[in-house]
C-alpha positions in Angstrom: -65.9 -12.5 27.9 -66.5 -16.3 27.6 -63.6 -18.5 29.1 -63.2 -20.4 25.5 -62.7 -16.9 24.2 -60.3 -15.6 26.8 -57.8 -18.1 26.1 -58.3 -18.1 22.3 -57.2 -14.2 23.0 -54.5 -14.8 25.2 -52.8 -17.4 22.7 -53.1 -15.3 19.5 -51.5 -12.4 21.0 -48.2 -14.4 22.1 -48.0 -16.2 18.9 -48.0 -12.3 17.2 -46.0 -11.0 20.0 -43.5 -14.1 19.1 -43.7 -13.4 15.7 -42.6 -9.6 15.5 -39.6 -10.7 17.7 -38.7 -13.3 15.2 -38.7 -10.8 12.3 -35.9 -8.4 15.0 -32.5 -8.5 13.1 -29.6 -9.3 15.4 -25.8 -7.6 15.1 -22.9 -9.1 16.7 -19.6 -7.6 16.5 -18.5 -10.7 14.2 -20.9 -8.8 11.0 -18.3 -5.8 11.1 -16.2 -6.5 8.3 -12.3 -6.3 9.4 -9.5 -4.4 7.8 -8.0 -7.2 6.5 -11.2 -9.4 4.8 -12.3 -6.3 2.9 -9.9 -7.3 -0.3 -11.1 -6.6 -3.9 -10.0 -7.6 -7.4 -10.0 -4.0 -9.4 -11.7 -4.1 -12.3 -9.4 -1.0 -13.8 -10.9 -1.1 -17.3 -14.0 -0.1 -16.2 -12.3 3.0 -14.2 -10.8 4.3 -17.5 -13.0 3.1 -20.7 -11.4 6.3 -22.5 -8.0 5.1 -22.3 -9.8 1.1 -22.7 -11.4 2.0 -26.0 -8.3 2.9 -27.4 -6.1 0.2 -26.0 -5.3 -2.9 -27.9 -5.0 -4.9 -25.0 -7.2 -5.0 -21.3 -6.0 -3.1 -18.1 -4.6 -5.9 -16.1 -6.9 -6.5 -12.7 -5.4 -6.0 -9.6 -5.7 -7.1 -5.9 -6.4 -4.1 -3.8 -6.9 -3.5 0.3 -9.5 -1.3 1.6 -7.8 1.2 4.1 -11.0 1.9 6.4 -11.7 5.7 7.6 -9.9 6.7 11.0 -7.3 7.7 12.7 -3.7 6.7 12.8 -0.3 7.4 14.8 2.2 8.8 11.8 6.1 9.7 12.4 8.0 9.3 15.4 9.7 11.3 17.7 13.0 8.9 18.9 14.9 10.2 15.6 15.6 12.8 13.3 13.9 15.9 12.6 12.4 15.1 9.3 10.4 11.9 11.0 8.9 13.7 14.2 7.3 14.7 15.8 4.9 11.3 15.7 1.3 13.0 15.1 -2.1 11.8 14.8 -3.5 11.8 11.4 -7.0 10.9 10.5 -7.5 9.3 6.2 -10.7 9.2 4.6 -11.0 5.4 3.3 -9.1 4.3 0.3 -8.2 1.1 -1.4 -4.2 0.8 -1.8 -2.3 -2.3 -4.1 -1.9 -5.4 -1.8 1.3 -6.1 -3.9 4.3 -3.3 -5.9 3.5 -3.2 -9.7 4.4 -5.9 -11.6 6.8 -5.9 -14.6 3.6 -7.4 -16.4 1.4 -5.0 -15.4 3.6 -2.1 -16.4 4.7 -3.8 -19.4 0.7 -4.1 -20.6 0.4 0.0 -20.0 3.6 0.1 -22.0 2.1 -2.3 -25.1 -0.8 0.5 -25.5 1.6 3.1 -25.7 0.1 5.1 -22.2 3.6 4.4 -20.3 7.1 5.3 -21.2 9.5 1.8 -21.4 11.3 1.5 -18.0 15.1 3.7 -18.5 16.4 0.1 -18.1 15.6 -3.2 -18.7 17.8 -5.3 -16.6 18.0 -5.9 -12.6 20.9 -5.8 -10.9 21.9 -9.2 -11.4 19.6 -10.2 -14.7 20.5 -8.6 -18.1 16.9 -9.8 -19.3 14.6 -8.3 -16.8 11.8 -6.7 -17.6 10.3 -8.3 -21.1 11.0 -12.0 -19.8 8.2 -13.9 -18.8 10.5 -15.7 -16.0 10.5 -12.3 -14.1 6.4 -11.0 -14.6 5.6 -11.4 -11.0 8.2 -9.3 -10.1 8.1 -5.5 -9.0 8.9 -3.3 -12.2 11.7 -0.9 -11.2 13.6 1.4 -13.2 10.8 4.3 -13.4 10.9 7.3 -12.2 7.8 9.4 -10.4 6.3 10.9 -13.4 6.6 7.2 -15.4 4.4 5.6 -11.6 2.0 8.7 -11.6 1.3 8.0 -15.3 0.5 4.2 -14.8 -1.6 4.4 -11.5 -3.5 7.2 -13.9 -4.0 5.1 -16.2 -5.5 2.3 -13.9 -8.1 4.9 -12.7 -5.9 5.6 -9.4 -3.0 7.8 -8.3 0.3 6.8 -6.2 -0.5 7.0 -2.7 0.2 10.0 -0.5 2.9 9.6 2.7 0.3 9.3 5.3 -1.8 6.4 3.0 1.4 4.4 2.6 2.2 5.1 6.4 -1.2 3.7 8.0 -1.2 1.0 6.0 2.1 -0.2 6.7 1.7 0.4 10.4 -1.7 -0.3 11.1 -3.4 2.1 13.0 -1.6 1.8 16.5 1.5 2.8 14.7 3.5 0.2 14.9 7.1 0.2 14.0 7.6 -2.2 11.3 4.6 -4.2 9.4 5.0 -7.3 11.6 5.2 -5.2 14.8 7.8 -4.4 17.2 10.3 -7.2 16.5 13.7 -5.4 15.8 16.1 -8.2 15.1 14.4 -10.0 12.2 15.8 -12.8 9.6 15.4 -12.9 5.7 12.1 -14.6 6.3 10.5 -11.3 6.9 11.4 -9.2 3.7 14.1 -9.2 0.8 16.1 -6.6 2.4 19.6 -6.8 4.2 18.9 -8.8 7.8 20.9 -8.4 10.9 24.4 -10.6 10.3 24.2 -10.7 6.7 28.0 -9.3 6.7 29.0 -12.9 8.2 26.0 -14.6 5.9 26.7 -13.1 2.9 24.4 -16.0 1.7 21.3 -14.8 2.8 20.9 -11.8 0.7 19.0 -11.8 -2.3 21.2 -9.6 -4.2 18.0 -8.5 -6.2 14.4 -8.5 -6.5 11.9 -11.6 -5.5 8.6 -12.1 -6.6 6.2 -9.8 -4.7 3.7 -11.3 -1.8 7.2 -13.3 -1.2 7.4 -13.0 2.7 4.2 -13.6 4.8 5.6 -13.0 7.9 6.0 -9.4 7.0 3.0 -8.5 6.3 1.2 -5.4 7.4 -1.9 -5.6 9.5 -4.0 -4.6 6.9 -2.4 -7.3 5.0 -0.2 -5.4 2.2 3.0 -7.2 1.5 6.6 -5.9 0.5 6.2 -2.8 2.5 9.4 -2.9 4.1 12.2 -4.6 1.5 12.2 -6.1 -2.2 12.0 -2.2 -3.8 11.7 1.1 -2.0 8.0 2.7 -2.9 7.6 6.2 -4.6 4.3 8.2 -3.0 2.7 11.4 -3.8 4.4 14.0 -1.9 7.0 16.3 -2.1 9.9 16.0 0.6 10.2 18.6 3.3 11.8 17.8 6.1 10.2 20.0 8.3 6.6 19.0 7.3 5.5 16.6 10.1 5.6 20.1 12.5 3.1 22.0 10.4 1.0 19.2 8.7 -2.8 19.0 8.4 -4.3 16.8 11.1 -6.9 15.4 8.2 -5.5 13.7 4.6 -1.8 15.5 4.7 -0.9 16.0 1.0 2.5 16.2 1.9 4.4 20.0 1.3 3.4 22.3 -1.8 7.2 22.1 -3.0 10.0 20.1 -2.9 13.4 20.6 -1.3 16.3 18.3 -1.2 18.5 18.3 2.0 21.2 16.8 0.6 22.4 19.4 -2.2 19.6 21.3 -4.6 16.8 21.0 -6.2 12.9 19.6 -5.5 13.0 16.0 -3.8 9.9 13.6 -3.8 9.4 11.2 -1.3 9.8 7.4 -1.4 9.1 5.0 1.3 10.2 1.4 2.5 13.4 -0.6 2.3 14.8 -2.7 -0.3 16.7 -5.4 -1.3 19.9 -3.0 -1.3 18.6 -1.8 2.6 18.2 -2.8 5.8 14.9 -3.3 7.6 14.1 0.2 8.0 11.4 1.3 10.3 8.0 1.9 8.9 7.9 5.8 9.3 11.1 6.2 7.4 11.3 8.9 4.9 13.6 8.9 2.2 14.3 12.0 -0.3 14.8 11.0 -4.0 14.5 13.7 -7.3 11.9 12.3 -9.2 13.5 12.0 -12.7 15.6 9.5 -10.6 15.2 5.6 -11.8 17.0 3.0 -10.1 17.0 -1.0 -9.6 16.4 -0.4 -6.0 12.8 1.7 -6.8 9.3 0.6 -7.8 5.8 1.8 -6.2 2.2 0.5 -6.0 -1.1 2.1 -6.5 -4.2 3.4 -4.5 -7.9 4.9 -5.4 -10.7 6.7 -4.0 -13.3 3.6 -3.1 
């Protein structure tokens, strides 16, 4: 081979060799979406176009968090029995409300005629609650299970189980309380009774707020209102034994209800309120579910 075409060899191979490595795709670890940035705006019409077609008016949007796949830490074991033992638990991915439902939202599924009217339209402190404009951005209370299974239906979801509202108010470490470990907390973290609120009487809401209200408690998924402004209904049925025996994989909660605090079937809601305390993020409350109070509302979730 000549010189003159040696070199002419040499040089097109590295400009080809230089080329393929150009076309090389690089990952870094900053391309993996996080929990928190994977937010989407739920276009629930589309999800039900039966119950759309019939309806007067549009299924309201809503902001919704994506829940990723894995594992999570759920109950714990420093309390009583129906919380323990603390158990690993791994969820399939699902989107879950950032925010409680609305009085506007609910009010829409009422307009169409889907929804029952809440059993009461007033707050604790506001006679006018639910069909005044003044009081749209805040959580719709007053309904009972059956009344927040029917609207989440009818947006194309269903109310979350335990262990969905559990991860993503604790994050998947487990954490005690959506901001973390911090035990004595002020009314800057949630609408919900604050340590020394007997001598600052002051500092307590005495109702509802609007919801998204409180960023400092936030979850680390960031859902908001998980602990205060109304205690959540979920899924599941209470059982207070249910944590010893549950599935390892998307827990559906018990296959019936008991009550440990006199008879009957019990449901399960979660989170404080305005009328509690902060309560710890595994908390488990028992509540029959034709029950309907001011201190009650719920959010929604769906299969991505």
């Amino acid at each position: 081979m000549k010189k003159k075409d040696y070199y002419t060899f040499i040089l097109t191979t590295l400009i080809l060799l230089l080329s393929c490595q150009s076309l090389t795709p690089s990952f870094t670890d900053d391309s993996a979406p996080t929990q928190t940035q994977e937010t989407i705006s739920q276009p629930t019409a589309a999800l039900n176009p039966t119950e759309a077609a019939n309806s007067s008016a549009t299924i309201p949007e809503v902001e919704m968090i994506l829940v990723l796949e894995g594992g999570f830490v759920m109950g714990r074991d420093d309390t009583n029995e129906e919380v323990g033992p603390s158990h690993t638990v791994y969820l399939d991915a699902y989107y879950i409300d950032k925010y409680e439902v609305i009085n506007s939202q609910y009010r829409a599924c009422v307009d169409v005629g889907v929804c029952e009217t809440p059993a009461e339209k007033r707050s604790h402190t506001r006679e006018n609650y639910f069909d005044n404009p003044e009081f749209d951005s805040y959580p719709v209370i007053y309904i009972n299970w059956d009344m927040a299974k029917a609207f989440c239906e009818w947006r194309g979801g269903y109310l979350p189980t335990e262990a969905q509202w559990e991860k993503a108010a604790r994050g998947a470490d487990g954490q005690t309380y959506p901001w973390g470990e911090e035990v004595s907390v002020d009314e800057t973290f949630g609408n919900f009774k604050y340590e020394g609120y007997i001598e600052d009487p002051q500092g307590l809401t005495g109702d509802t707020v609007p919801v998204g209200s409180y960023e400092k408690g936030v979850s680390p998924f960031g859902v908001h209102d998980m602990i205060g402004n109304v205690y959540e209904w979920v899924s599941d049925w209470f059982s207070a034994t249910y944590y010893q025996t549950s599935p390892e994989s998307n827990p559906l909660g018990a296959d019936n209800g008991e009550c440990m605090y006199g008879s009957g079937a019990c449901k399960v809601i979660r989170g404080g309120a305005w009328v509690s305390g902060a309560y710890s993020a595994s908390g488990r409350i028992e509540s029959r579910p034709v029950s309907a109070s001011d201190s009650v509302g719920f959010r929604c979730a769906r299969t991505p």
